[in-house]
GUKE-720731 format. One record per atom (N, C-alpha, C): x, y negated, z negated. Coordinates in steps of 0.05 Angstrom, whole numbers, padded with zeros to 5 digits, always signed. Each point is the difference from the previous one (the first is absolute). Layout:
BEGIN
XYZ...
END
This chain:
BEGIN
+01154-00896-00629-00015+00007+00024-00029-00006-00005-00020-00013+00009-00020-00008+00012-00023+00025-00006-00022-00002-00006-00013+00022-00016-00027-00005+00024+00000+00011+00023-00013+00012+00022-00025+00008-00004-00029-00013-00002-00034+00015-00005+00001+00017+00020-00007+00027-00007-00020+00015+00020-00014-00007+00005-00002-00010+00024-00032+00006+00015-00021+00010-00009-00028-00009-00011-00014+00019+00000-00013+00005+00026-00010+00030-00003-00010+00008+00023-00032+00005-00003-00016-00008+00018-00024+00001-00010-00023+00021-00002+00016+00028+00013-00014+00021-00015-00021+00005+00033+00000+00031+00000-00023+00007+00020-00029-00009+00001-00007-00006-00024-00022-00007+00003-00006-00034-00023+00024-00017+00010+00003-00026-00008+00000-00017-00020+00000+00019-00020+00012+00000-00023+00026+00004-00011+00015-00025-00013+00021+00006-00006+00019+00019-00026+00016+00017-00002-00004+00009-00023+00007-00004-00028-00004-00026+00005-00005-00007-00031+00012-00031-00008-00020-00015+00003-00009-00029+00005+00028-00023-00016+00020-00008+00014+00020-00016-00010+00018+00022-00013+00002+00024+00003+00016+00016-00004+00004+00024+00016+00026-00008+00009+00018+00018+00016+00004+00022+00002-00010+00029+00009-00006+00025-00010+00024+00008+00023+00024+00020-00017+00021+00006+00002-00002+00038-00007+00010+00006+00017-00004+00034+00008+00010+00007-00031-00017+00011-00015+00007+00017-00029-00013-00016-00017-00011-00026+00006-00002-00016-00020-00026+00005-00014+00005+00014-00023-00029+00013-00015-00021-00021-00010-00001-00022+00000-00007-00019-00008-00012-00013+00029+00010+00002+00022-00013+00001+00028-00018+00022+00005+00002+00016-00006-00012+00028+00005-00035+00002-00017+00012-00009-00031-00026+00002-00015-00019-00026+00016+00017-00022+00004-00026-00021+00006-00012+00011+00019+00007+00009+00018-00005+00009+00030-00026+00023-00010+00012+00018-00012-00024+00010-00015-00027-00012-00007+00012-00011-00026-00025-00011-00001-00021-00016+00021+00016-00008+00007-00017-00028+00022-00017+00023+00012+00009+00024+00007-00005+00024+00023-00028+00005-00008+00002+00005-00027-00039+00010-00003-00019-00022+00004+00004-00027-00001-00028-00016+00007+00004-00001+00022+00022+00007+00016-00012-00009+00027-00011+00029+00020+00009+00028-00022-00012+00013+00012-00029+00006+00003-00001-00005-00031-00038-00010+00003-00014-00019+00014+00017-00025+00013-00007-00012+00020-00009+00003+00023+00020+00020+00007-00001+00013+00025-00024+00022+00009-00005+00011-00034-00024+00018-00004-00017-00017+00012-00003-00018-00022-00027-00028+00008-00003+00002+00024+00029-00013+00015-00021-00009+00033+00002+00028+00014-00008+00024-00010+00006+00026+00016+00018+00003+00022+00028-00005+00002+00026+00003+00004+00013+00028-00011+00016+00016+00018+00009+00023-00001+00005-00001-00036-00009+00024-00011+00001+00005-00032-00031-00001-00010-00016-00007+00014-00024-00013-00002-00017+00036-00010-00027-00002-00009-00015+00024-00011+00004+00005+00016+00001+00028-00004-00006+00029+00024-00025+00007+00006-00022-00018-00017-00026+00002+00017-00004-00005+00027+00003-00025+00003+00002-00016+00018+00005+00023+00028+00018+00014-00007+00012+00018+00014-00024+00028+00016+00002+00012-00020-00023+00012+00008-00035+00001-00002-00002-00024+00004-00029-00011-00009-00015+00007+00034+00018-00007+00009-00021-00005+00034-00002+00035+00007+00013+00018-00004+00009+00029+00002-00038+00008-00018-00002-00009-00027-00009+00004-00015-00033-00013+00012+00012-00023+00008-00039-00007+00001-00010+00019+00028+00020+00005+00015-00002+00020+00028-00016+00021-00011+00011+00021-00014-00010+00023-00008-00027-00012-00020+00000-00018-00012-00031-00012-00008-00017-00002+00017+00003-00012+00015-00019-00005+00019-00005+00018+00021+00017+00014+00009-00001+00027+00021+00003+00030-00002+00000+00005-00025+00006+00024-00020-00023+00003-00019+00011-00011-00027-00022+00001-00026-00030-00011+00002-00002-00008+00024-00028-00019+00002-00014+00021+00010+00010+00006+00032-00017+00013+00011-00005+00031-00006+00025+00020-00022-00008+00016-00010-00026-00006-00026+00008-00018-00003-00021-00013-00026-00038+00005+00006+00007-00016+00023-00026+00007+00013-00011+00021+00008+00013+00020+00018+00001+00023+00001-00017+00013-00017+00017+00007-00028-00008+00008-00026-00038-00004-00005+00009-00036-00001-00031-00006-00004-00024+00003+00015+00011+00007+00024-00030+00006+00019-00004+00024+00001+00018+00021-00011-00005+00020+00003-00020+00016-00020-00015-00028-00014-00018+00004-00028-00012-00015+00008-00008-00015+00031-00029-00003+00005-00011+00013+00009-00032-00010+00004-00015+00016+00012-00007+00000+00038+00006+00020+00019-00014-00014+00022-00022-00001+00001-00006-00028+00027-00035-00003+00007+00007+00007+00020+00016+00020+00025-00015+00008+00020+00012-00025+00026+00009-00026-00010+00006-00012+00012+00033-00018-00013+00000+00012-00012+00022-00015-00025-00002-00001-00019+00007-00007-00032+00007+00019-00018-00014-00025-00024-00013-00002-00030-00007-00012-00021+00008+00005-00017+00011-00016-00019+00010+00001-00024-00014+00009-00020-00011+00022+00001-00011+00016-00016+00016+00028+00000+00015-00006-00034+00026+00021-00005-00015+00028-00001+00009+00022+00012-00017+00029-00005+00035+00010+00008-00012+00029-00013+00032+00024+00011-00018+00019+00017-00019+00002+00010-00007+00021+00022+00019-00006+00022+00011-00015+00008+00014+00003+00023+00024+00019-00007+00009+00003-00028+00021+00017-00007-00006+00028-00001-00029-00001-00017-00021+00024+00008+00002+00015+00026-00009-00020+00023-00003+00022+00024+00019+00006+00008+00033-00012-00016+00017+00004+00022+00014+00027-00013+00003+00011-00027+00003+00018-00006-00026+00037-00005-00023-00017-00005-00019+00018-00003-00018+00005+00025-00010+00031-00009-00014+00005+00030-00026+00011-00015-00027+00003+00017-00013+00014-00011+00012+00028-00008-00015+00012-00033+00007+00030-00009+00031-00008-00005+00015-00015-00003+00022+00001-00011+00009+00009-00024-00021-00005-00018+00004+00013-00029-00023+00030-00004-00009-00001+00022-00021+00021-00011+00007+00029+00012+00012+00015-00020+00007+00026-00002-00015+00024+00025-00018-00011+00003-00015+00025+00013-00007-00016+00028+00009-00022+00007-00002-00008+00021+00025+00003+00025+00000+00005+00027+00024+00008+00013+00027-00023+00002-00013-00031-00006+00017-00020-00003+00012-00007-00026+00002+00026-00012+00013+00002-00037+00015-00008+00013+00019-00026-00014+00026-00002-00010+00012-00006+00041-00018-00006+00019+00016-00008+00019+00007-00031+00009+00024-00003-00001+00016-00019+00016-00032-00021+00018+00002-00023-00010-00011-00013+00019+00004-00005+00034-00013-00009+00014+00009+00003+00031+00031-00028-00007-00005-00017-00017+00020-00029+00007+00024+00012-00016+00002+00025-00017+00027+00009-00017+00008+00011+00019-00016+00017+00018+00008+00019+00022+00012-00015+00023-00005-00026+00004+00007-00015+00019+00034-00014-00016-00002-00002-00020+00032-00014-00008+00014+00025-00004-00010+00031-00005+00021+00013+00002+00007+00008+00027-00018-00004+00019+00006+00010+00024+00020-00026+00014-00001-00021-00008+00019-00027+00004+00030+00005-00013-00005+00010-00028+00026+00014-00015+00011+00018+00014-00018+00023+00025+00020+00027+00005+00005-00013+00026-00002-00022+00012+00016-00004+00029+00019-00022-00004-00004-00008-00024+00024-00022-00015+00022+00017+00003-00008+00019-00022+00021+00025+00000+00012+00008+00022-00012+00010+00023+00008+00015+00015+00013-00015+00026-00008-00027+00002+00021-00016+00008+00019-00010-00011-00001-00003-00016+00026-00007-00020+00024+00016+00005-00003+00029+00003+00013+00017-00003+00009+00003+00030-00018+00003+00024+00005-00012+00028+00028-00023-00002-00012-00018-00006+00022-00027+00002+00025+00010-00014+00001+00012-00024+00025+00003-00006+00017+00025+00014-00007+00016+00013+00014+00023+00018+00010-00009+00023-00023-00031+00007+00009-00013+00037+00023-00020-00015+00000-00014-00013+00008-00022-00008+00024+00000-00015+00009+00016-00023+00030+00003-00002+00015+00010+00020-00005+00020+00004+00020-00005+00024+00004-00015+00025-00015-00019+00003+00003-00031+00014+00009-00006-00007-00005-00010-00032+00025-00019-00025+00024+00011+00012+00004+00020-00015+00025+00016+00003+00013+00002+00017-00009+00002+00027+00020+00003+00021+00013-00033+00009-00027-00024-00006+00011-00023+00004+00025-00014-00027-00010+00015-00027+00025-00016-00023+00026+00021+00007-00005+00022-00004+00025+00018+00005+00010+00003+00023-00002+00002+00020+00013+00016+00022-00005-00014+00028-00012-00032-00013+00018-00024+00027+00009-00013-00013+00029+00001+00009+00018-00018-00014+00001-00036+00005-00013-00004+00018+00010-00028+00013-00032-00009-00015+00010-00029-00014-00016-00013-00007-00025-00008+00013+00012-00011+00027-00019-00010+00020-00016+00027+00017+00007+00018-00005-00018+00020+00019-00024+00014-00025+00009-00008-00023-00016+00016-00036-00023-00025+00010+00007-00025+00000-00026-00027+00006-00010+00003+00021+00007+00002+00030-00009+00015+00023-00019+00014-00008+00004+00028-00009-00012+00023+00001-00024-00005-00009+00005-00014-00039-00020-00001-00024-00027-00022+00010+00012-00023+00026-00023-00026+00003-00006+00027+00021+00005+00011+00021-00015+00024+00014-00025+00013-00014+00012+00013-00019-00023+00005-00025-00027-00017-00005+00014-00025+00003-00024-00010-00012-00018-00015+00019+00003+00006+00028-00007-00011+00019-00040+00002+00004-00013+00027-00009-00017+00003-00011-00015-00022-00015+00018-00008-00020-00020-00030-00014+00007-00017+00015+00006+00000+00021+00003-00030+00016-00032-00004+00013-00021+00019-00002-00012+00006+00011-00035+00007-00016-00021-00021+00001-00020+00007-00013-00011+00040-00017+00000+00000-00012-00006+00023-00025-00018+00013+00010-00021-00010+00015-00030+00005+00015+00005+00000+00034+00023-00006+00008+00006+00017+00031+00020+00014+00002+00013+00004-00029+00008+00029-00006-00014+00017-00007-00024+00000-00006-00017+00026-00007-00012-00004+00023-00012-00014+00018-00009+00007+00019+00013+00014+00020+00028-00005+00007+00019+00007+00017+00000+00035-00005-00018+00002-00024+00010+00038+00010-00027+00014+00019-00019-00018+00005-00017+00008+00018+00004+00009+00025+00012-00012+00014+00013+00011+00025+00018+00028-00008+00019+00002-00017+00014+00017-00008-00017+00027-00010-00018+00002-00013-00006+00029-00012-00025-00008+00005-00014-00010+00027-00026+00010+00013+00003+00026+00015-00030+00013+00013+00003+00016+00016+00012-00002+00027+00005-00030+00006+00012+00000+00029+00023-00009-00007+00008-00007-00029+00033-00017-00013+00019+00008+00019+00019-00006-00015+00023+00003-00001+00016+00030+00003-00017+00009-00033+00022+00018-00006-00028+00028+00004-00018-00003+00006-00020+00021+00022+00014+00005+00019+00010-00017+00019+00007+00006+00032+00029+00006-00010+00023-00003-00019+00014+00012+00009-00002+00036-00014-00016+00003-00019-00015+00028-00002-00011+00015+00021-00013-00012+00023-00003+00018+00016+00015+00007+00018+00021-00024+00009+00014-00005+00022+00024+00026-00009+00014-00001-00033+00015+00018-00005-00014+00032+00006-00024-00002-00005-00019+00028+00005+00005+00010-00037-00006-00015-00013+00008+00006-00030-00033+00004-00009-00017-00012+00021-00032-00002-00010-00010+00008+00034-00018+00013-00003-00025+00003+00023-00010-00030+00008-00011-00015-00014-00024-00018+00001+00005-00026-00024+00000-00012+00005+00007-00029-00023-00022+00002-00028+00033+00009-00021-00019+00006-00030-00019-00027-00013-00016+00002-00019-00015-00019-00008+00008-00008-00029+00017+00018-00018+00003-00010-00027+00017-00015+00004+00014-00018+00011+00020-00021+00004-00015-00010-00006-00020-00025+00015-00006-00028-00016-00026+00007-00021+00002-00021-00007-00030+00005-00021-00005+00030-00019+00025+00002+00002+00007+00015-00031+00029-00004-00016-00008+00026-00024+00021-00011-00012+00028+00004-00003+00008+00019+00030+00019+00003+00005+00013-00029+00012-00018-00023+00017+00006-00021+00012-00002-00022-00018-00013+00006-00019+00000-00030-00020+00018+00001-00017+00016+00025-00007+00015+00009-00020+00034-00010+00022+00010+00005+00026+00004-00008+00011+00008-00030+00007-00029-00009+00003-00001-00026+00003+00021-00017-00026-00014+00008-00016+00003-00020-00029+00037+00006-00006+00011+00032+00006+00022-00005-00007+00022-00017+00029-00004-00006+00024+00006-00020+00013-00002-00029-00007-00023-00008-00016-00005-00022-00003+00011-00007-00026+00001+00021-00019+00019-00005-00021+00027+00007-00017+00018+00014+00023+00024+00010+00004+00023-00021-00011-00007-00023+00008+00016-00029+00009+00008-00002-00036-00029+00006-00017+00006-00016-00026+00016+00017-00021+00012+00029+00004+00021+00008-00014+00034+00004+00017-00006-00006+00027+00023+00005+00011+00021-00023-00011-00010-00026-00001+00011-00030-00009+00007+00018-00029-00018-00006-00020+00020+00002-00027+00016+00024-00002-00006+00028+00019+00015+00018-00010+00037-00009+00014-00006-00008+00030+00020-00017+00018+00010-00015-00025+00000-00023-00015+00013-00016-00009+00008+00010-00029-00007+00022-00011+00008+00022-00027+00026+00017+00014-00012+00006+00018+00038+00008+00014+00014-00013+00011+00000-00021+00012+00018-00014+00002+00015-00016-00021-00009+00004-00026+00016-00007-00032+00018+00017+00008+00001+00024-00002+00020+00024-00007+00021-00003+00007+00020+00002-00015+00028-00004+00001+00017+00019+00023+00006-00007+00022+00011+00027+00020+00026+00008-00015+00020-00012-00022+00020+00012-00011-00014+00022-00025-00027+00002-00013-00005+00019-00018-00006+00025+00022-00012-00003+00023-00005+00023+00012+00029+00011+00016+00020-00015+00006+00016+00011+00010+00019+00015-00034+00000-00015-00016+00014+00014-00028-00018+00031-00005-00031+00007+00010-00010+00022-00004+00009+00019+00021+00004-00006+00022+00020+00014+00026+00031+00007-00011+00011-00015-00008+00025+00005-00003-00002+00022-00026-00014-00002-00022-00003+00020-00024-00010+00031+00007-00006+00003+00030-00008+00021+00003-00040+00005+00008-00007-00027-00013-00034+00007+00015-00003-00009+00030-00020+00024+00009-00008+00008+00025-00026-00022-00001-00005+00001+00030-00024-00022+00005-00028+00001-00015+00000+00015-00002-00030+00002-00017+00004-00007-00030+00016+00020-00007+00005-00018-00027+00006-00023-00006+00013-00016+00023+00001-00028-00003-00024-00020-00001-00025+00016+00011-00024-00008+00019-00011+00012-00025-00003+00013-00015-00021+00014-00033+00017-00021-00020+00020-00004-00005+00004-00010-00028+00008-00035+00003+00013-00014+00026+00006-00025+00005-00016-00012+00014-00007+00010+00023-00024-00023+00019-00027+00001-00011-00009+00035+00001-00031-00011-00011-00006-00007-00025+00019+00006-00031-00014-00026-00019+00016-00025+00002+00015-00006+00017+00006-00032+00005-00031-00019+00019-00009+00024+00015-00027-00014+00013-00018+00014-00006-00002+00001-00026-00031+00004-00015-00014-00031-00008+00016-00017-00008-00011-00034+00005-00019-00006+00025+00021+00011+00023-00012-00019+00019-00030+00031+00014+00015+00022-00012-00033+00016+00009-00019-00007-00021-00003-00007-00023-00021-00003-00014-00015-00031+00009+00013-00021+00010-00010-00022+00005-00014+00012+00026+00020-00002+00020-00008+00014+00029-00047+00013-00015+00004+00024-00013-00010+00019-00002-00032-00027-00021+00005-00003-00013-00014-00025-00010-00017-00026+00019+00012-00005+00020-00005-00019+00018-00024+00020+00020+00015+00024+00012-00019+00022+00013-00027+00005-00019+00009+00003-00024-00023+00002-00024-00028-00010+00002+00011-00030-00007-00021-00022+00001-00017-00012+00025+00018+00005+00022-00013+00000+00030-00008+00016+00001-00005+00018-00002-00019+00033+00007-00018-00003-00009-00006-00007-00027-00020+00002-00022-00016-00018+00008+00005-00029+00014-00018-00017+00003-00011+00011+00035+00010+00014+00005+00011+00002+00046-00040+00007+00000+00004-00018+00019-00035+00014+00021-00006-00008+00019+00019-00015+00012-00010-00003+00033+00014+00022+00016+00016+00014-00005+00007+00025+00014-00020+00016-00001-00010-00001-00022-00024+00021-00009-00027-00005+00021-00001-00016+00011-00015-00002+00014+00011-00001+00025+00012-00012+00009+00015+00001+00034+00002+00023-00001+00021+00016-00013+00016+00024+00016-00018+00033-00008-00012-00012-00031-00021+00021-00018-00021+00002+00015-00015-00025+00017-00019-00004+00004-00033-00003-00017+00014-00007-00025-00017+00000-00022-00020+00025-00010+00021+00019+00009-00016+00029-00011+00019+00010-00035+00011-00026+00001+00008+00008-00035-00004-00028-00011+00000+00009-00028-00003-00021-00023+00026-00005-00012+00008-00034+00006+00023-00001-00026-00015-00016-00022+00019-00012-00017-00015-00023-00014+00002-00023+00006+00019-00005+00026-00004-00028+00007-00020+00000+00016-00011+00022+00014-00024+00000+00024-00033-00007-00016+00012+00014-00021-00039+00003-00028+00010-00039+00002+00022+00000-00017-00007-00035-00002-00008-00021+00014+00019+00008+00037-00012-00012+00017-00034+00000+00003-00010+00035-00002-00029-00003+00005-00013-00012-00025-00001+00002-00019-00009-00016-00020+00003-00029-00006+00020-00013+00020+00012-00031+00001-00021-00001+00020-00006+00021+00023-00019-00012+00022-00020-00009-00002-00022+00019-00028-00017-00001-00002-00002-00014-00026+00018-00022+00007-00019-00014-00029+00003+00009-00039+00005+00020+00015+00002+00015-00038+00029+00001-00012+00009-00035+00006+00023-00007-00026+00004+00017-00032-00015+00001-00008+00004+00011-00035+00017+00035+00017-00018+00015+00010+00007+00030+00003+00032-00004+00015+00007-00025+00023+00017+00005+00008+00024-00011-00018-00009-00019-00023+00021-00003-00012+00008+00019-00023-00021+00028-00008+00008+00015-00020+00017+00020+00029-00002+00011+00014+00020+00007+00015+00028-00013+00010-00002-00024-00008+00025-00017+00007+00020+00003-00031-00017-00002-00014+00015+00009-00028+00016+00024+00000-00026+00023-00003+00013+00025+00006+00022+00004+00024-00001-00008+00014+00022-00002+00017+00029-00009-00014-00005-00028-00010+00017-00008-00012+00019+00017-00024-00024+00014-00010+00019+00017-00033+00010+00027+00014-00009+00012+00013+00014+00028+00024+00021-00014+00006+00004-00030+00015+00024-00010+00018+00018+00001-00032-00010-00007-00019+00026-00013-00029+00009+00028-00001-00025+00019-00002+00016+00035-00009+00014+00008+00011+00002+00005+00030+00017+00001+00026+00027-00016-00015+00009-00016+00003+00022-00017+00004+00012+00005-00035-00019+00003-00019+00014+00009-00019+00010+00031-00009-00011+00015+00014+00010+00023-00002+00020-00006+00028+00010-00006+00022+00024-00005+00012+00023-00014-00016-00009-00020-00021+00015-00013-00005+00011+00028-00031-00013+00011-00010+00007+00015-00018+00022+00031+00001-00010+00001+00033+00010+00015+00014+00036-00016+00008+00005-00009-00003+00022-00025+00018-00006-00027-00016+00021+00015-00023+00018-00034-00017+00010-00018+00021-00017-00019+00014+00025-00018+00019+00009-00026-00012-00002-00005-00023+00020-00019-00022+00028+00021+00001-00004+00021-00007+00023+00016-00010+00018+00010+00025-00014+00001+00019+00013+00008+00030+00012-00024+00015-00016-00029-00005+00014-00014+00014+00016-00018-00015
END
């Protein structure tokens, strides 16, 4: 009988495997050449940067981004915040009084003076930025899980949980700055929610601490920033397995206990992100502070703004700093508070 060549076949990427010899399924001697041949041409492939190619390549454009739009401009930051101003814009003449005025006051160290040992007006201004961080924060999470919650748990239909959740977010469809304006009509003396105070007969006469205090900016801010824990806490429960909570029903736990030991540390992830995002927007927030505050409070984005107005770069960039290491402390004590490597 007649002794039949295989075909060679020329291989996915057109090479054959193994040049005047016939490579036959098992044939170890097909297998090694194939091998070998395999590493120069994988380095080939390196060469003309073809899939296998450095992983620089890869994240280099990621990398020069945060160079150029990150490490630069904090860079700078840093360094002007060790010039000097002229009153019209700032000289490279390095001094630390700008760090000076922003911690020291007159009589600060002097024992027998009434400003021993007091808090500058700009510490007094980032902690007063720190206690409405706080106290919205805490706002958003009382309105806002149970939004999550009622939309991951307890609508069942896919399409009405996406319905509901883009509802939610219908707010950012919509400038940041005619949402804070929009509560003017609302908590003026002739608003909204005046006329239906008198109309119920709940008030004599249309009250005045609604706008332009800090019952209305406190208010304001948790409307405007509700949106950014409802999403991650929303998508931390919708992980949850509905067969582990129905196995805690059948064992005998009642709703709450299901709700203390299974839902809320399964959405401690998505409340610490949620709670983080509210964080860092607060800390920087100051156009509310002015629309709805009416600029009868100080945050530290308002000192920066006025200090950006007038020219005096160096002072507004040692407050942009300080800002910055409060925002790192914030988010690391959340994050210390809530392992979310270990949760998610």
């Amino acid at each position: 009988m007649a002794n039949h060549a295989i075909p060679q076949h020329p291989g996915l990427i057109g090479a054959t495997p193994g040049r005047g010899v016939p490579w036959r399924h098992g044939d170890v001697r097909g297998a090694e050449a194939e091998s070998g041949r395999d590493e120069p041409a994988a380095g080939a492939r390196a060469r003309r940067g073809e899939p296998g190619g450095h992983p620089g390549w890869l994240v280099a454009p990621a990398a020069i981004w945060l160079l150029l739009f990150l490490l630069v401009p904090l860079a700078s930051i840093v360094v002007f915040s060790f010039f000097s101003s002229t009153g019209h814009g700032m000289a490279p003449d390095p001094t630390i009084k700008n760090y000076v005025d922003y911690y020291e006051v007159e009589g600060f160290f002097d024992p027998e003076s009434r400003k021993f040992l007091t808090p500058s007006v700009f510490l007094k201004t980032l902690g007063t930025t720190f206690r409405f961080a706080l106290t919205v924060m805490v706002l958003c999470l009382l309105v806002g899980y149970p939004i999550a919650y009622f939309l991951a748990l307890q609508v069942q239909s896919f399409k009405w949980q996406l319905a509901l959740f883009l509802l939610c977010m219908v707010p950012f469809w919509t400038s940041y700055l005619i949402r804070a304006v929009a509560w003017l009509p609302m908590l003026g003396r002739r608003g909204l929610l005046n006329r239906a105070l008198v109309e119920f007969g709940i008030v004599d006469k249309p009250v005045s601490f609604l706008l332009y205090s800090e019952f209305g900016y406190t208010m304001a801010l948790v409307q405007l920033y509700v949106v950014l824990c409802v999403g991650p806490i929303f998508f931390s429960l919708a992980k949850i397995d509905r067969q582990v909570l129905e196995a805690a029903r059948d064992m005998g736990a009642n709703a709450f206990q299901i709700f203390r030991e299974i839902i809320v540390p399964l959405s401690l992830p998505g409340v610490a992100i949620g709670m983080i995002f509210i964080f860092v927007m607060l800390m920087g927030e100051f156009a509310s502070a002015v629309v709805v505050y009416g600029g009868k409070i100080s945050t530290v984005g308002t000192v920066i703004l006025n200090y950006y107005t007038f020219a005096n770069y160096p002072f507004a960039a040692v407050n942009a700093l300080m800002l910055m290491v409060a925002m790192m402390i914030g988010v690391v004590i959340i994050l210390r508070i809530v392992d979310i490597r270990k949760q998610l």
